[in-house]
N, C-alpha and C positions, 0 to 999 in steps of 0.2 A: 512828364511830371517829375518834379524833384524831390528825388529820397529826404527823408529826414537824416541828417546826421545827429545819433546823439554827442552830447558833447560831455567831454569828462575834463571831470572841475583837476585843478592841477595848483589847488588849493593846500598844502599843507596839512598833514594832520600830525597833533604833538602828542608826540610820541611816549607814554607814561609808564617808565620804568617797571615799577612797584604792580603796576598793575599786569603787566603782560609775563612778567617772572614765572615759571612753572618751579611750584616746591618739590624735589627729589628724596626720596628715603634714602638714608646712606643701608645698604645691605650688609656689608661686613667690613670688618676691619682689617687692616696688612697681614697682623700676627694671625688672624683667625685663617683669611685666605690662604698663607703659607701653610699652617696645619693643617688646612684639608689636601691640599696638593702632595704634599708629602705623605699624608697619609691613604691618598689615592695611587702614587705610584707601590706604596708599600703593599699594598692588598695586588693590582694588577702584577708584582714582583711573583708574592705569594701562588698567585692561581697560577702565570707562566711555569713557576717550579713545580707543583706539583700537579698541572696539567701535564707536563712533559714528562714528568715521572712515569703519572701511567699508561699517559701514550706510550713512554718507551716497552715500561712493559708488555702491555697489549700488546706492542708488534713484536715481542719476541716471541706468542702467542700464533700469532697469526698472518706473520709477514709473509713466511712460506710454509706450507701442508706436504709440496712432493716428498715420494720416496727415495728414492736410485737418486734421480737429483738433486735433491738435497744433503744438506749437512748434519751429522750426529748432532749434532746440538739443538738443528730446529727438529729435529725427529724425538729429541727426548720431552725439550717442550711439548711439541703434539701432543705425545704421548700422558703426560705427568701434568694435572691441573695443580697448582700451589694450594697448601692446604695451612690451616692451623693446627692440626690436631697432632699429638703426641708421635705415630709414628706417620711419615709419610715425606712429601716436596716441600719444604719451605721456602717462601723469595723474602731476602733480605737487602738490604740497601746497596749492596753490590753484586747481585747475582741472585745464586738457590742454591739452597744444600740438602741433600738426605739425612732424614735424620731417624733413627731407631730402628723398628725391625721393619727392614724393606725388603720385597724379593725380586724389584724391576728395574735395578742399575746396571744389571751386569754387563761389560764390551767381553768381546773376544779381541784383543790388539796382539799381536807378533806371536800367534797359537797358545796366550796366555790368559784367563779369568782376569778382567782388573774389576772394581767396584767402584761405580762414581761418587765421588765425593759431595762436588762440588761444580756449581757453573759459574766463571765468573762474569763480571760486568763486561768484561769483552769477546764473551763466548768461548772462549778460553774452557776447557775442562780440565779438573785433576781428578786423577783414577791410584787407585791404590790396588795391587796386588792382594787377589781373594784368598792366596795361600801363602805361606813362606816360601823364599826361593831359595834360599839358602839356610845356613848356620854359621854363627862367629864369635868371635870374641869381642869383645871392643879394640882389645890391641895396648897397649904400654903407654896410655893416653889417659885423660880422666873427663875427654872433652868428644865431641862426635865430628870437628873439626881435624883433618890428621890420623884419623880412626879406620880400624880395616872396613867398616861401615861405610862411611865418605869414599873411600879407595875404591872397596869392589865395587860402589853403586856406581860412580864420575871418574871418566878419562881424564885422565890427567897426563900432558903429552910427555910431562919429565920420567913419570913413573910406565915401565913398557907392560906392564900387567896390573894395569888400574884398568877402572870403567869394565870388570867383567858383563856385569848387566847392561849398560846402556851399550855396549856389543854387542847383544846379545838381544837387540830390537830391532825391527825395518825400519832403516833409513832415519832415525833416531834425529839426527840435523833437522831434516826438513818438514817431519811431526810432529815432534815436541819445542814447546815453547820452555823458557825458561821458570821454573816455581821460585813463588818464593818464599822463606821460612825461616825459622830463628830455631837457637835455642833455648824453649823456654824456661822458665824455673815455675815449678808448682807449687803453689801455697797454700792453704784450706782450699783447694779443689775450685784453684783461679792459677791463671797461666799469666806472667808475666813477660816480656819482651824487653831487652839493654838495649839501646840502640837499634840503628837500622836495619830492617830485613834482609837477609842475603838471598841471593839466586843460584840455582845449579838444575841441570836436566833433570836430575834424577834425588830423591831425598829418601828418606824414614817415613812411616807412619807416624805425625807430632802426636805430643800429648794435647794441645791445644784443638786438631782436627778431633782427635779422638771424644775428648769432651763432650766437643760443640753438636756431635753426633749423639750424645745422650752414651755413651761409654760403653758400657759391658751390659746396655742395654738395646744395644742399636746391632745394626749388620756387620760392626767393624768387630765384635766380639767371634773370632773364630774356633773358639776352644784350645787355644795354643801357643806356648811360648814367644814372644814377641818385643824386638826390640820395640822401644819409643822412643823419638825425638824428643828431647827433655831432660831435666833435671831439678833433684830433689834435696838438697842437704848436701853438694857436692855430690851428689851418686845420682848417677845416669839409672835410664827408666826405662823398664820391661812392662811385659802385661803378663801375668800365669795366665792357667787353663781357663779360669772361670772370670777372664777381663780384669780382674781388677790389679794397678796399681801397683808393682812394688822396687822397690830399689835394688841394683846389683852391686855384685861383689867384684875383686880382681878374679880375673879368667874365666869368667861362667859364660858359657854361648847360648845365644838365643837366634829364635828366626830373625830373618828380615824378609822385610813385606815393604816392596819397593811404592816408591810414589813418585811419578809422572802429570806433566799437563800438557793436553791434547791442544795442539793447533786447532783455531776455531774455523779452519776449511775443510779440515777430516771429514770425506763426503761417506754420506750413509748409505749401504748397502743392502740391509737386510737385520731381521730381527725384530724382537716387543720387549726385550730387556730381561727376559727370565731367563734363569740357570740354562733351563737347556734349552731355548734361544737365544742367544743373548746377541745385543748390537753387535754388527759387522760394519768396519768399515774401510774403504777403498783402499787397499795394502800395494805400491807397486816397487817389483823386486822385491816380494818377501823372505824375510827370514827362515831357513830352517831348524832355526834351533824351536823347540817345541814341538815341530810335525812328526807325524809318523812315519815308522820306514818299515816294511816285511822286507825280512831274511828269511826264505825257507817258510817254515809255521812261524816263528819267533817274531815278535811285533817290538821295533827301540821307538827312544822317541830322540831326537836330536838336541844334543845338550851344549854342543859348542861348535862353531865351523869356523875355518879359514878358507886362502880362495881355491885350494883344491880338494881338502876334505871335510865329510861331514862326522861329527863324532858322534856314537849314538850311546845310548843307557839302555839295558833291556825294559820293558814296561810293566817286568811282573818279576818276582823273584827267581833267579836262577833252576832249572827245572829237568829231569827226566824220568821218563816213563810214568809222566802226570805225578810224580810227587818232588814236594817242592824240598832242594837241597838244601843243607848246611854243611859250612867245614869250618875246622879252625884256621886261625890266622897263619899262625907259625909256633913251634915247638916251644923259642927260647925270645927270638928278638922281634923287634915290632917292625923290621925292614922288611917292605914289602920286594922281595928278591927272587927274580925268575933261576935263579940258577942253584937254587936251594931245595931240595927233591921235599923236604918238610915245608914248605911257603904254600902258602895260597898260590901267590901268583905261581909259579912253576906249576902247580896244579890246572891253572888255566890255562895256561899255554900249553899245556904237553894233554891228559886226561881231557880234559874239556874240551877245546877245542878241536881236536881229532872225531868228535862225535858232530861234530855241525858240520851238514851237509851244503852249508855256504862259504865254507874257508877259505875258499878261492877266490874272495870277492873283497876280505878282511886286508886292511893293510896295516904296515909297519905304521907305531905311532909312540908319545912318547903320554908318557903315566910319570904325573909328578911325584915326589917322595920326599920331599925335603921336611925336616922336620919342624912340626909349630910347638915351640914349649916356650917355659917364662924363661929359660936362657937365649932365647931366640925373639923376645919381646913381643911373643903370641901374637905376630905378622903373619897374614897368610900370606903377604910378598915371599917370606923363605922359602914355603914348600918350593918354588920354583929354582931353587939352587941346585938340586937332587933330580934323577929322574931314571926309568927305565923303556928303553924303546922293545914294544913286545904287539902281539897280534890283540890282546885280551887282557882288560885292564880291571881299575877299580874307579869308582867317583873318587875326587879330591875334595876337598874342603872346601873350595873357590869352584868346584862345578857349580852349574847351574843344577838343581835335582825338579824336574819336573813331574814327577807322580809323588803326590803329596801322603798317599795311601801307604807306600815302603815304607816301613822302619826296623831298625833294630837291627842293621847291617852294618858292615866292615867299609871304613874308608881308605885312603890308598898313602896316605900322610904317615909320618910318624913319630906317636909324642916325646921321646928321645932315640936318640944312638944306644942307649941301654934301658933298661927293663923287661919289661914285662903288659904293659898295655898297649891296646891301639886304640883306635880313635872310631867308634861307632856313631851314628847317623841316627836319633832319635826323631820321629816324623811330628812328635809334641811339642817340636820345639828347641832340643836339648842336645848339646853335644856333650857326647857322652864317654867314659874309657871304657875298656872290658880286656879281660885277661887274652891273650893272646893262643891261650889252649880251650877254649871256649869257644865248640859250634855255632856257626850263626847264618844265615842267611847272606847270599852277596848279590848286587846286581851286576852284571859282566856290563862293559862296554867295550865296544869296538870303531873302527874308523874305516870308511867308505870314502871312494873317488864321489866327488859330486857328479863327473860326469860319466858316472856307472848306470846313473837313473836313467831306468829307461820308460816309466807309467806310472801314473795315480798322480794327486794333487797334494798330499802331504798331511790330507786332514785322517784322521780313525775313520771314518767311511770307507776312504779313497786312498791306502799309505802309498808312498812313495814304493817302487819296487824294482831291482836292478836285473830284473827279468820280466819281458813281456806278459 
């Protein structure tokens, strides 16, 4: 049987324009399209920046929790939730700052109290010194550039007794990062900045940190004379006792309360940040300027070392038969002179020293003398022109004074080749004169072989001891 095939027509069909046309809505126009495009990458700009913001912060939060393993920095994080409230953790566009009365910053770094400031954006920390470490003048300057300030705080390779303090820290190179900070000018209680910030290991307490912490209202208020980084009218800036505010004159001495920023690897040890825990962290080859050392009963603490001796400061007032002594300086002159049967020092070496039942272990050292006065352009560089080598010394001007509780003691300087004053060591803050026939309390220092130590670790627990 045969299929049907259908057949298809191959007929033409006319094709009508008009009719087969599909009508289109135009949707938008160039310029309109362009403004939404634009204004869609601008919103997706928006959310990337401040998605990324606080992802970054979250994970400063939460990147790492170890202890021993980790970093001070992510341990303080852990630690410190960010708050708004007047005193507490603040995070700011570059970091976190402490601000007012806080009592959970404290580090322990090179056997010293410092107070955290500040965390920065690259985890970077700055710490400020809980107490003064010293006393000074500003120096024959009217700028903190050039200033016994600048001097004792940064090494300076031309000058051979600059950077007292940043010597006077572990390994100081490879812990500390460089700060950095101006001099600013205060105006109604606003900090100005000229130009570009400078950098140095080691700085001042600014008036601008000081501030930014809520003032003589925050933790940086320590009841005590203190330079600041700043200026006001041409006149550089202190803080008196009760924080606040005020301008100095030529020659008047105030503390200094050093300020450091911690490398942001400084691994965490141990601690919750209160006074008497405070952060520890990973110290190697450390410093003994600050630890403790037993002589006998007698507890120093180390105030300055080179590479074969440790210098030490007694940690309490000079002392026998439990009562605490006084003497005067000298009869006529302010030279501290061993060879002077009326001197202090002759007194310590001869009388004193014959009653310490560790003499044998005291070495020959030298005790500066040089004198700091305005004919001398109130440089502590001078004192070092001067000096006597003796077993039993005094603090100089340029020690470090670590027990912040001494005062109202004799230093080893002297304020001219003629007079009648010396130069006393006010713990408020204050370098002070006092008549040279006037009892007064002294702290002895002496100097030890470093490698006399024979036990303990260096801490008041555990002092250093050159006897098993």
């Amino acid at each position: 049987m045969k299929k049907k095939v259908k057949e298809i027509s191959t007929k033409k069909v006319k094709n009508n324009p008009k009719k087969n046309r599909k009508k289109t809505k135009k949707i938008m126009g160039r310029a309109e399209f362009l403004f939404n495009v634009i204004s869609l990458l601008i919103l997706i700009g928006i959310g990337i920046y401040f998605g990324g913001r606080s992802l970054y912060y979250y994970s400063l939060h939460t990147k790492a929790s170890s202890k021993e393993a980790g970093t001070l920095v992510e341990k303080v994080l852990e630690m410190n939730e960010p708050t708004q409230k007047e005193n507490g953790f603040h995070q700011l566009e570059d970091g976190y700052l402490f601000v007012g009365q806080v009592e959970n910053n404290y580090v322990l770094f090179s056997n010293r109290l410092f107070r955290i400031l500040r965390i920065n954006e690259n985890h970077s920390m700055k710490l400020v010194t809980e107490d003064n470490q010293t006393i000074l003048t500003l120096g024959d300057v009217d700028t903190y550039e050039g200033s016994n300030l600048e001097i004792w705080l940064n090494k300076e390779e031309q000058i051979e007794q600059s950077g007292v303090f940043y010597r006077s820290l572990t390994d100081a190179y490879n812990n500390l990062v460089e700060t950095k900070y101006c001099e600013g000018t205060l105006e109604n209680n606003q900090v100005t900045c000229a130009g570009k910030k400078k950098k140095a290991y080691v700085t001042l307490l600014s008036v601008d940190d000081y501030l930014e912490a809520h003032g003589n209202n925050s933790f940086l208020n320590n009841g005590k004379y203190t330079w600041l980084l700043g200026k006001q009218e041409d006149a550089f800036l202190y803080l008196s006792e009760d924080g606040k505010i005020g301008k100095s004159s030529l020659d008047e001495g105030y503390g200094v309360r050093a300020v450091i920023t911690l490398d942001a690897r400084m691994r965490y040890v141990s601690g919750d940040g209160t006074k008497e825990n405070p952060y520890r962290v990973q110290e190697n080859n450390p410093t003994k300027v600050g630890s403790y050392v037993q002589l006998g009963n007698d507890v120093y603490r180390g105030y300055r070392e080179d590479d074969n001796l440790l210098y030490l400061a007694l940690d309490q007032y000079a002392m026998q038969d439990n009562q605490e002594l006084v003497t005067h300086y000298n009869v006529l002159t302010t030279q501290f002179d061993p060879r002077t049967n009326t001197n202090i020092a002759y007194y310590l070496n001869n009388t004193y020293l014959f009653q310490l039942p560790y003499r044998d272990y005291l070495q020959d050292f030298q005790v500066y003398t040089g004198e700091i006065s305005r004919e001398t352009g109130m440089t502590y560089l001078n004192q070092y022109t001067n000096f006597e080598t003796v077993k039993i010394g005094l603090l100089s001007i340029a020690d470090i004074k670590t027990n912040p509780l001494l005062t109202d003691y004799y230093l080893s300087n002297t304020t001219s080749s003629v007079g009648d004053s010396a130069y006393i060591y006010d713990a408020a803050g204050l370098l002070r004169e006092g008549d040279v026939i006037e009892p007064k309390h002294f702290i002895p220092t002496v100097a030890i072989l470093k490698s006399a130590i024979q036990s303990g670790d260096g801490t008041k627990e555990n002092p250093y001891k050159v006897e098993g």
